[in-house]
C-alpha positions as CSV (number, residue, x, y, z in Angstrom):
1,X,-1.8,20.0,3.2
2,X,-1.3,17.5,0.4
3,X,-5.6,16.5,1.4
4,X,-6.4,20.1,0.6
5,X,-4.7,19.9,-2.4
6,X,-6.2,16.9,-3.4
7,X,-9.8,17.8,-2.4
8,X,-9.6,21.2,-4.6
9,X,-8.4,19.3,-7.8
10,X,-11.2,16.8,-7.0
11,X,-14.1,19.5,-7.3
12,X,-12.5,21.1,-10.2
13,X,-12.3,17.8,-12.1
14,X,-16.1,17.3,-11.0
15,X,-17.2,20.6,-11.1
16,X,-16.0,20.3,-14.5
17,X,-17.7,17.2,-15.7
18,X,-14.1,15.5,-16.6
19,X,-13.6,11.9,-17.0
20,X,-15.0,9.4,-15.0
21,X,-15.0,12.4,-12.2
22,X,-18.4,13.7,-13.8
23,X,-20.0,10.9,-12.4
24,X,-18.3,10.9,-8.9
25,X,-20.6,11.6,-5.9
26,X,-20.6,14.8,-4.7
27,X,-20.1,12.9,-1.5
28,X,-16.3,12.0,-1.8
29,X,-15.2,15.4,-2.4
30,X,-17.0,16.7,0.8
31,X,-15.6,13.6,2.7
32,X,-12.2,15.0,1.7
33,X,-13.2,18.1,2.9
34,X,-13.9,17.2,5.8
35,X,-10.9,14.8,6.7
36,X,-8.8,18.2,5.5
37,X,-10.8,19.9,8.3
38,X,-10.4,17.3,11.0
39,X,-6.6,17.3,10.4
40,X,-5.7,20.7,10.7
41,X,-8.4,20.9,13.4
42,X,-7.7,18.0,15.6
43,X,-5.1,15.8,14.5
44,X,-1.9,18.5,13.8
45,X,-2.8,19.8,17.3
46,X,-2.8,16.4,19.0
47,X,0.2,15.3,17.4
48,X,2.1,18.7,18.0
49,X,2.8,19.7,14.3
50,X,2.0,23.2,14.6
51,X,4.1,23.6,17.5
52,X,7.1,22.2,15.8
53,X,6.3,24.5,12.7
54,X,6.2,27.4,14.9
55,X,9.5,26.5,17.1
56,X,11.5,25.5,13.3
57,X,10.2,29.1,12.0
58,X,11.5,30.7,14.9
59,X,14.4,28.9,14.5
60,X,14.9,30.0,11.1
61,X,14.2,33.7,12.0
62,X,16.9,33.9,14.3
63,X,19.7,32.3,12.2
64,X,19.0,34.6,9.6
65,X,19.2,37.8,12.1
66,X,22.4,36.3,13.3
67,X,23.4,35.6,10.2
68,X,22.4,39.3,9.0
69,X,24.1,40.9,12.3
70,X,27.6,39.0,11.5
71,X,27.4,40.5,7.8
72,X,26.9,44.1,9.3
73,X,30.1,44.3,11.3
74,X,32.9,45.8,9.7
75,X,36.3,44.1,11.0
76,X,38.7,46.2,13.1
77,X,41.0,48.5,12.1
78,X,44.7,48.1,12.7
C-alpha cells in the first residue's frame, strides 16, 4: 500500500510543478504505477497476503461477537 501512497504524492508533486519533481519524467510515476499494480495483482496473491488478511479479519470478527455475546449475559440469580 505504502507504493500507492508513494505513487499518488509523486504525481501531485509533478502534476504540480514542485521542486526538482517539475522536471521528473512522467515515466517514473507510471513505473510506480505500475509496480503498485503488479503487487496487489500478482505478488500479494503469490505470496498469500490476502489470504492471511482475510483469515486475521475473520479472526477479529469473531472475538469481537464473542466478546459482545459474554457482555450480553446477565449473571444468575441466587
Amino acid at each position: 500500500m505504502w507504493l500507492l501512497w508513494v505513487a499518488v504524492a509523486l504525481a501531485v508533486l509533478r502534476g504540480a510543478g514542485i521542486g526538482w519533481f517539475a522536471g521528473l519524467s512522467w515515466w517514473w510515476v507510471g513505473l510506480l504505477f505500475g509496480a503498485a499494480f503488479l503487487w496487489f495483482e500478482f505478488f500479494e496473491k503469490w505470496l498469500g497476503l490476502e489470504k492471511k488478511r482475510a483469515m486475521d479479519e475473520m479472526a477479529a470478527t469473531r472475538k469481537r461477537r464473542i466478546e459482545r455475546a459474554l457482555r450480553q449475559k446477565t449473571p444468575p440469580r441466587r
